[in-house]
TORKOL-4160 file (C-alpha; in steps of 0.2 Angstrom, whole numbers, padded with zeros to 4 digits, m for minus):
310
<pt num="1" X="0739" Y="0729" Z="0048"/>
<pt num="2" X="0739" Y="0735" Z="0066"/>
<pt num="3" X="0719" Y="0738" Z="0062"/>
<pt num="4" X="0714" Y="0718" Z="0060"/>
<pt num="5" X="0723" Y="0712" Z="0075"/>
<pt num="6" X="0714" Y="0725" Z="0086"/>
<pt num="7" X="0695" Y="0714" Z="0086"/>
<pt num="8" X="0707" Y="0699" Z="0091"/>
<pt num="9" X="0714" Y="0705" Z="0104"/>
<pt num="10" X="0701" Y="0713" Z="0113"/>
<pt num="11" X="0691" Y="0697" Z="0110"/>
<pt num="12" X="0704" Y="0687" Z="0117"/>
<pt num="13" X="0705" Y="0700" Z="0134"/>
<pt num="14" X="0684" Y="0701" Z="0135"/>
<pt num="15" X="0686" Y="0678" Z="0136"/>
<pt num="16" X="0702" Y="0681" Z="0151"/>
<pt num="17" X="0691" Y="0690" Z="0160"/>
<pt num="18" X="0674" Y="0680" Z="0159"/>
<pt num="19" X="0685" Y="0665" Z="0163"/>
<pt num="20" X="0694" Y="0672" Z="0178"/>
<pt num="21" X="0675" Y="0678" Z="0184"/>
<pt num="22" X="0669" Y="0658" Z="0181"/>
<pt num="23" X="0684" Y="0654" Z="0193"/>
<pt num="24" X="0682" Y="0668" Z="0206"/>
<pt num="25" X="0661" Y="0662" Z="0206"/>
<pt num="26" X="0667" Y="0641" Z="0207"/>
<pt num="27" X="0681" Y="0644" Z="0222"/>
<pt num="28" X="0668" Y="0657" Z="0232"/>
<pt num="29" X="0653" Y="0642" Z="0230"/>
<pt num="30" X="0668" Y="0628" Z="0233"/>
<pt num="31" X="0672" Y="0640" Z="0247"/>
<pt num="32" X="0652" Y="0641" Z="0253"/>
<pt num="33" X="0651" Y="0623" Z="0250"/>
<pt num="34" X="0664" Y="0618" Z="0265"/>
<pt num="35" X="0662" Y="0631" Z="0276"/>
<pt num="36" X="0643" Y="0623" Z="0278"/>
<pt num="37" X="0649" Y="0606" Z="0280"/>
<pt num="38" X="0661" Y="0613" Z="0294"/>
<pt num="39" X="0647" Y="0619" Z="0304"/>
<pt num="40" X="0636" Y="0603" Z="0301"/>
<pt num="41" X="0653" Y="0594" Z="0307"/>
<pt num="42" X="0656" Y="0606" Z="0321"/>
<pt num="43" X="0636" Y="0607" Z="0325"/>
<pt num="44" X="0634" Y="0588" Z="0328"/>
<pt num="45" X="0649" Y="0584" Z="0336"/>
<pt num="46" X="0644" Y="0597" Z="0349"/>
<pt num="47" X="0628" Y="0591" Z="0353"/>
<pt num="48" X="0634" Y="0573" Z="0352"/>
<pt num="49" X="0650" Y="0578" Z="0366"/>
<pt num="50" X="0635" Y="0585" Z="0375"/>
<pt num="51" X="0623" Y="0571" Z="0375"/>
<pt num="52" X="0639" Y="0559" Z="0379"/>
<pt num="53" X="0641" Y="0570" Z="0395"/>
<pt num="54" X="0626" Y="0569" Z="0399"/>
<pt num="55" X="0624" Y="0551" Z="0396"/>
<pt num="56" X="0641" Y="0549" Z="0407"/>
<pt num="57" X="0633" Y="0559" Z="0421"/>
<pt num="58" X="0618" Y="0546" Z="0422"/>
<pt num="59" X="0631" Y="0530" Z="0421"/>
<pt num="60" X="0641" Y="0537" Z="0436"/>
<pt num="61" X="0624" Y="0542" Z="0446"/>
<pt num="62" X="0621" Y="0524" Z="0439"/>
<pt num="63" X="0634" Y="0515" Z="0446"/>
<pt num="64" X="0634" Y="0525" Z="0463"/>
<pt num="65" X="0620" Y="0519" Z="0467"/>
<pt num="66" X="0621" Y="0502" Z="0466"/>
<pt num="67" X="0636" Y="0505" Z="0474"/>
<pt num="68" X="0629" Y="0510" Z="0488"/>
<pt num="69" X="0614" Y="0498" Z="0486"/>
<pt num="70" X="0628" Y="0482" Z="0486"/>
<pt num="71" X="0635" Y="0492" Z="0502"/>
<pt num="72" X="0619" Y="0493" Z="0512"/>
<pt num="73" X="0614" Y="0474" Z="0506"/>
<pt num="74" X="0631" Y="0468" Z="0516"/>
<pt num="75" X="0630" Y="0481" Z="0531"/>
<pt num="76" X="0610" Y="0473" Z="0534"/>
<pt num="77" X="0618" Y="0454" Z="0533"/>
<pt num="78" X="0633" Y="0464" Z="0545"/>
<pt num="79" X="0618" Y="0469" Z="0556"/>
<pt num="80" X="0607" Y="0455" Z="0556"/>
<pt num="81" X="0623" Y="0444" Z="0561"/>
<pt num="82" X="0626" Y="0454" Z="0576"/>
<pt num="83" X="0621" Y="0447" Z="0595"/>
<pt num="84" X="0617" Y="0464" Z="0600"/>
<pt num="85" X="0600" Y="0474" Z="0601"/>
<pt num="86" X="0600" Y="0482" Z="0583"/>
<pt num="87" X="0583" Y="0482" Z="0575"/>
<pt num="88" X="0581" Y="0500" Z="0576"/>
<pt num="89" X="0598" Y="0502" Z="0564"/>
<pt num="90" X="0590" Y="0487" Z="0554"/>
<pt num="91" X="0576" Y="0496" Z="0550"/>
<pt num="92" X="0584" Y="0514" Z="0544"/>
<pt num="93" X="0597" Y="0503" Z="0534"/>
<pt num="94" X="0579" Y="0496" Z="0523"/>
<pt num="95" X="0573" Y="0514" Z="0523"/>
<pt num="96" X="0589" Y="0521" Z="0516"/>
<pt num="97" X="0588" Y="0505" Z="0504"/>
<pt num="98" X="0571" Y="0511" Z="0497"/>
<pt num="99" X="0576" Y="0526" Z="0494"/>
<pt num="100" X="0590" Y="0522" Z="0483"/>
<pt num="101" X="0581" Y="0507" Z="0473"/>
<pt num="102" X="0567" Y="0523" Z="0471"/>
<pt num="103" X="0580" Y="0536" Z="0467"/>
<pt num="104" X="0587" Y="0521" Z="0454"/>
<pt num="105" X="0569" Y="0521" Z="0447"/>
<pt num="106" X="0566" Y="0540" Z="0442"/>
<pt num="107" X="0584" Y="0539" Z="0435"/>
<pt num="108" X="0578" Y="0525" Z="0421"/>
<pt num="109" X="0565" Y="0535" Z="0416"/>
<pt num="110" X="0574" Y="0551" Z="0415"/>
<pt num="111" X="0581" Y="0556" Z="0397"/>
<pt num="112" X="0602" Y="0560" Z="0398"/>
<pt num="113" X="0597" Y="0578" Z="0391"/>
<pt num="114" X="0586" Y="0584" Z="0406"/>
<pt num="115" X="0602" Y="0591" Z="0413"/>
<pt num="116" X="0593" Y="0599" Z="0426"/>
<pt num="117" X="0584" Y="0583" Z="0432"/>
<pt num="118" X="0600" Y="0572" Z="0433"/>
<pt num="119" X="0609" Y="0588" Z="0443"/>
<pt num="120" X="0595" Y="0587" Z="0453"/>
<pt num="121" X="0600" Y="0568" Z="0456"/>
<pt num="122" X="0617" Y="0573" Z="0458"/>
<pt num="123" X="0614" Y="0581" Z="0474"/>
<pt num="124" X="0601" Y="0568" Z="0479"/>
<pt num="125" X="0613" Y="0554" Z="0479"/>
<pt num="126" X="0624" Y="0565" Z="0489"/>
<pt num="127" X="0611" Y="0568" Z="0503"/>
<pt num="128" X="0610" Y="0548" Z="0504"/>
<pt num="129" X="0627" Y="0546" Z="0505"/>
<pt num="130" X="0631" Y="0557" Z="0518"/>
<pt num="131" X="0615" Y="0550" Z="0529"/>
<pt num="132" X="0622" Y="0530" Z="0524"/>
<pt num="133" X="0639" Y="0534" Z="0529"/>
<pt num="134" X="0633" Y="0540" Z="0546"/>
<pt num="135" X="0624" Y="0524" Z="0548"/>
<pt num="136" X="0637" Y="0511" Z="0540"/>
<pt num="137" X="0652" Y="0521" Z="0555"/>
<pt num="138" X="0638" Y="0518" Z="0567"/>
<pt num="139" X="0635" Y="0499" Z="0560"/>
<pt num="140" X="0655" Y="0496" Z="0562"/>
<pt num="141" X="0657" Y="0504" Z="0579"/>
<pt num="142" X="0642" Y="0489" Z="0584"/>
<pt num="143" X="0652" Y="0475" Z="0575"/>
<pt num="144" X="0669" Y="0481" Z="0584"/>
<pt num="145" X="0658" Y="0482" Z="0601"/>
<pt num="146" X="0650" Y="0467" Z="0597"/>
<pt num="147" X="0667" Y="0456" Z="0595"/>
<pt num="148" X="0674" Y="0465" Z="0611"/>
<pt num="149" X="0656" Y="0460" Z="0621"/>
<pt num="150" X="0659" Y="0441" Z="0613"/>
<pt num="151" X="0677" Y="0442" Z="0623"/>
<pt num="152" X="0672" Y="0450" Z="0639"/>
<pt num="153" X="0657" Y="0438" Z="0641"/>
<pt num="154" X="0670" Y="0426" Z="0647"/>
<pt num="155" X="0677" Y="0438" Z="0659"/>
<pt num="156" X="0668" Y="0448" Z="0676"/>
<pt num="157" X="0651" Y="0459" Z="0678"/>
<pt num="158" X="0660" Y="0474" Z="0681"/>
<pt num="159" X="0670" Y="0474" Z="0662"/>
<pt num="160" X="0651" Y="0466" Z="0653"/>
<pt num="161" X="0642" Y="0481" Z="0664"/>
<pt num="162" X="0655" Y="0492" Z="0657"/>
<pt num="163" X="0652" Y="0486" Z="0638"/>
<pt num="164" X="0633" Y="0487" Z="0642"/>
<pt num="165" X="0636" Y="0506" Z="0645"/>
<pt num="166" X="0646" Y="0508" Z="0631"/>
<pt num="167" X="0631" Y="0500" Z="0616"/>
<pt num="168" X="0619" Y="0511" Z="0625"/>
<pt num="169" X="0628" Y="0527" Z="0621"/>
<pt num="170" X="0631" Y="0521" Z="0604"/>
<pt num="171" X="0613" Y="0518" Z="0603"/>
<pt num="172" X="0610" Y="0535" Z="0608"/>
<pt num="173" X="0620" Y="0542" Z="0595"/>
<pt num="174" X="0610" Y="0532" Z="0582"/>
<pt num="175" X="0596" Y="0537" Z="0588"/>
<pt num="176" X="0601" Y="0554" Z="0590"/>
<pt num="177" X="0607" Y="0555" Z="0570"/>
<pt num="178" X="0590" Y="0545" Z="0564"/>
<pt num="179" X="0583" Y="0561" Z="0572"/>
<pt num="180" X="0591" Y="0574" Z="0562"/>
<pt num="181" X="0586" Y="0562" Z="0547"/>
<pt num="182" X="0568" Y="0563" Z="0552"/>
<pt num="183" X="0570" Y="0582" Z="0555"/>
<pt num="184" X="0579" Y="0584" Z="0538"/>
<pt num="185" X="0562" Y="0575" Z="0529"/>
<pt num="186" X="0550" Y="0584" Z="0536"/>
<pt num="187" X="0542" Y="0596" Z="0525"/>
<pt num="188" X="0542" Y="0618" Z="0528"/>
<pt num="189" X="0536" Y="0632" Z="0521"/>
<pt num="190" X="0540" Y="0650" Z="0517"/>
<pt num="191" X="0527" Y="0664" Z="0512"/>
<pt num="192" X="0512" Y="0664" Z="0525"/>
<pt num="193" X="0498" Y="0675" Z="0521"/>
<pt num="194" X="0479" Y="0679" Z="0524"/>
<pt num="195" X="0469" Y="0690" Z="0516"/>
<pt num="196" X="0451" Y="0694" Z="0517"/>
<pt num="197" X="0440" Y="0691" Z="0500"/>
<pt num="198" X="0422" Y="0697" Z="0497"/>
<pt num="199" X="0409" Y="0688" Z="0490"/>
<pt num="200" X="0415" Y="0694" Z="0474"/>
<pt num="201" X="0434" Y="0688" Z="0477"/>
<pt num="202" X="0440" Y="0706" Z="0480"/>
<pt num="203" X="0451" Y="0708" Z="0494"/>
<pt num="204" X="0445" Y="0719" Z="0511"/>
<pt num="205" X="0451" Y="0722" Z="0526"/>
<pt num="206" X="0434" Y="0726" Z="0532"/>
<pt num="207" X="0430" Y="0715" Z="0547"/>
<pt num="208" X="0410" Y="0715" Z="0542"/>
<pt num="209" X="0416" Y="0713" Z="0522"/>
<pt num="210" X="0423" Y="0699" Z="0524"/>
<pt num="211" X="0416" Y="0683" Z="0514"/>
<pt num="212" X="0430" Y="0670" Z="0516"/>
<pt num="213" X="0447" Y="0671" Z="0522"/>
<pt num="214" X="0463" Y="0665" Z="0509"/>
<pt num="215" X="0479" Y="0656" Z="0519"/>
<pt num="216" X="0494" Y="0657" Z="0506"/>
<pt num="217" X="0509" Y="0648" Z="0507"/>
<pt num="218" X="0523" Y="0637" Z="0498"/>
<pt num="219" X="0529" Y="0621" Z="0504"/>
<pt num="220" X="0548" Y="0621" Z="0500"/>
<pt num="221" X="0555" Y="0607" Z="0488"/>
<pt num="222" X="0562" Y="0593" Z="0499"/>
<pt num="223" X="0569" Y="0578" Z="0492"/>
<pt num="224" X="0568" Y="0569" Z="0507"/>
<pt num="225" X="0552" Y="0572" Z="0512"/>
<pt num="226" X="0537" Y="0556" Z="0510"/>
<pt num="227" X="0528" Y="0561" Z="0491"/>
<pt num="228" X="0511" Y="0561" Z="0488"/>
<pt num="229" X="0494" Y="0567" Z="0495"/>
<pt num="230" X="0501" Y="0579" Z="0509"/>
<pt num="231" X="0486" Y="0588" Z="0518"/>
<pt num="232" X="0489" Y="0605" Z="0527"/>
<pt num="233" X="0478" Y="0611" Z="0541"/>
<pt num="234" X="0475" Y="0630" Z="0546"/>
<pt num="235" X="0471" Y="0632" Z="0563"/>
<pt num="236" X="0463" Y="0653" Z="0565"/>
<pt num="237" X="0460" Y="0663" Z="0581"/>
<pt num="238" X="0451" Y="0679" Z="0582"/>
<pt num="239" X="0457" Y="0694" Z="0594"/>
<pt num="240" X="0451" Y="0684" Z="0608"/>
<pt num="241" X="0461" Y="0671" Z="0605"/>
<pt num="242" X="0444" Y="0659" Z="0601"/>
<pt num="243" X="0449" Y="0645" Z="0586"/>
<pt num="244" X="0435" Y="0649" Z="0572"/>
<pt num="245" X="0426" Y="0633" Z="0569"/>
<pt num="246" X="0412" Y="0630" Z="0556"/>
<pt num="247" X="0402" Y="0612" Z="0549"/>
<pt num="248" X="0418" Y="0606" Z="0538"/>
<pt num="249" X="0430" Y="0609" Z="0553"/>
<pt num="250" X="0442" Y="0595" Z="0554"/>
<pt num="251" X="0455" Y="0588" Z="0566"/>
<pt num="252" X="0473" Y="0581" Z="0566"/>
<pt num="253" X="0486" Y="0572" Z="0576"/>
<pt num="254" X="0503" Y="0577" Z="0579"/>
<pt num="255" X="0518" Y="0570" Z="0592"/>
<pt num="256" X="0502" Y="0561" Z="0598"/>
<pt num="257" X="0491" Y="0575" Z="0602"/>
<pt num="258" X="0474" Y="0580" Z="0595"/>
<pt num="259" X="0470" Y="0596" Z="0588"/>
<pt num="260" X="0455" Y="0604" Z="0581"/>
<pt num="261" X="0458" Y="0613" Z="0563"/>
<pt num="262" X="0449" Y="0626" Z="0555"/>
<pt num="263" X="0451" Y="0623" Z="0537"/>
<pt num="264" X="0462" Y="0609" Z="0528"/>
<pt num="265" X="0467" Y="0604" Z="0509"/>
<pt num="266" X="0475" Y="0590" Z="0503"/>
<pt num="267" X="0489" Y="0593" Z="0487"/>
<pt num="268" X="0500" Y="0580" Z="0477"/>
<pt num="269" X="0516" Y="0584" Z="0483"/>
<pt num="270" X="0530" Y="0579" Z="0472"/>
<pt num="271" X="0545" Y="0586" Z="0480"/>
<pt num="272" X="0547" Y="0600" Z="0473"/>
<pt num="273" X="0539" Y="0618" Z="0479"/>
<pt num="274" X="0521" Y="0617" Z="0477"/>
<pt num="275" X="0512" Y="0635" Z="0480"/>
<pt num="276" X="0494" Y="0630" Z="0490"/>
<pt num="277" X="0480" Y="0640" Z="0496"/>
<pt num="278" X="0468" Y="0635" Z="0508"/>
<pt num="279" X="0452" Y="0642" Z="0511"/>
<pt num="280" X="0441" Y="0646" Z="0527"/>
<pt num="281" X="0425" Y="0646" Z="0523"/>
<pt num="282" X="0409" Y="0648" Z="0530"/>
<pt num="283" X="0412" Y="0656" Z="0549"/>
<pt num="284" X="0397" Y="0665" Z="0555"/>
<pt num="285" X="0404" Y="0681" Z="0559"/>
<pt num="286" X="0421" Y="0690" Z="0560"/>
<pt num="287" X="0424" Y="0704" Z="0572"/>
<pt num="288" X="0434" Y="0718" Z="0572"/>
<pt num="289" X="0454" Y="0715" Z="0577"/>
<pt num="290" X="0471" Y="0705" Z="0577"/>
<pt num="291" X="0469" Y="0687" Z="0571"/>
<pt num="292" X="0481" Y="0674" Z="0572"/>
<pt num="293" X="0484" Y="0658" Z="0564"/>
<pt num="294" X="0492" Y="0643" Z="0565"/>
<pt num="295" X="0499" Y="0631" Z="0548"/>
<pt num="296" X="0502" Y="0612" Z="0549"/>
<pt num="297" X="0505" Y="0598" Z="0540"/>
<pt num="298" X="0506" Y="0579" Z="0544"/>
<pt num="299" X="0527" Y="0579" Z="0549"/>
<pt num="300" X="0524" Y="0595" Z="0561"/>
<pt num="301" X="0520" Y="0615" Z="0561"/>
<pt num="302" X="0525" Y="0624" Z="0545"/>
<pt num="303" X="0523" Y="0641" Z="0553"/>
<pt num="304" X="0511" Y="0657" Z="0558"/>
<pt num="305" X="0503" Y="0672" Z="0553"/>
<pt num="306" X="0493" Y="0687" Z="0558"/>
<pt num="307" X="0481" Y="0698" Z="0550"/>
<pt num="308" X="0471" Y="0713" Z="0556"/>
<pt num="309" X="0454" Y="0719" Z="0551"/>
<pt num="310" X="0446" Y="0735" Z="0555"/>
């Protein structure tokens, strides 16, 4: 007896097993199954969290900036109301005015993603801030003297005299902080270097090798400064201290003085650092010694160099 229930048994183990194997393979697939749509889920919720900050970064920039627009719309009506000489403020309050409707431009067109870019903005908004504070204190010390010189006008020369005195100082100090402003756009540069170059563009220091002269440098990103065609003048002088000129020799003007220029190149300057290299061509001769050289650009020096050749 015991010998026909033994195939029956077995059997009916050997069908346990294969259906506890089915239902270890449809829970670990079940198992696989969520585990990807968790990390779709997680996947875009991250990238959508990070496209929302970046969005909200370009929104706050956003409304900054017209902020700060509406602010210097009613501090130039403040200005223009006011009896005392204040055209020179006038006209920085426009400029600053530009360069926010500009910076609100390049915003619009740039994509919540380029994270670098809107940082890049972050910092830029700052700098205008800071510089249209400075105006907008100087804007309200003029509308408080100018109420006090409405009052005094009825009273003696010696107070008006003494109100006089006290616009030009603040004059002075608006003068004197549209200076650093002017200082703060113009453009400089790091890196000057000459070398000597054969004909065949190999470098010598070899005063009777020389071919052409190479003038490195890079102009630093500034965000203040004026974009577009820049043009930078090298001015070089031999060991006598005589400026090398040739037939494309040019000139410049800077604080309203005239100077010769050996070489010059005009680049796109965009704001950012820009590497340039200018060269000096066709000078009829080089001798041997220390040679200086001067680097300029259209807002003021950038900087100088020496090179020797033997």
């Amino acid at each position: 007896m015991e010998e026909e229930f033994d195939p029956i048994l077995e059997r009916r183990a050997r069908e346990a097993k294969q259906s506890k194997t089915r239902s270890l393979t449809i829970l670990v697939i079940v198992l696989a199954v969520i585990a990807l749509s968790l990390g779709g889920a997680l996947f875009y919720m991250w990238n959508k969290y990070n496209g929302q900050g970046a969005e909200a970064d370009k929104a706050v920039i956003k409304s900054e900036l017209l902020e700060t627009r509406s602010l210097l719309d009613d501090k130039i009506a403040e200005a223009s109301g006011l009896s005392i000489d204040n055209e020179y403020l006038t006209s920085q309050l426009d400029t600053a005015k530009m360069q926010v409707d500009a910076l609100l431009e390049r915003l619009e067109k740039t994509e919540a993603k380029n994270r670098a870019q809107i940082e890049s903005y972050k910092r830029e908004l700052a700098t205008l801030r800071t510089i249209m504070r400075g105006y907008v204190t100087q804007l309200d010390s003029l509308n408080t003297l100018n109420q006090q010189l409405v009052a005094e006008n009825k009273e003696t020369k010696g107070k008006l005299r003494e109100s006089e005195k006290k616009n030009q100082d603040l004059t002075k100090k608006v003068e004197e902080l549209t200076e650093q402003t002017n200082l703060g756009a113009k453009l400089k540069a790091r890196g000057i270097d000459v070398v000597g170059e054969k004909k065949n563009g190999r470098t010598t220091d070899r005063h009777k090798e020389v071919f052409r002269l190479a003038v490195s440098l890079t102009l630093l990103e500034n965000d203040l400064a004026q974009k577009g065609d820049v043009t930078v003048y090298v001015r070089v002088f031999d060991p006598d201290e005589v400026m090398l000129i040739n037939a494309s020799s040019t000139g410049f003007e800077i604080d309203g003085q005239a100077l010769p220029a050996t070489a010059a190149r005009t680049v796109d300057y965009a704001g950012a650092e820009l590497p340039v290299t200018i060269y000096v061509n066709d000078i009829e001769e080089y001798i041997k010694g220390s040679y200086r050289i001067e680097v300029y650009a259209d807002t003021g020096k950038l900087g100088e160099a020496s090179f020797y050749l033997r």
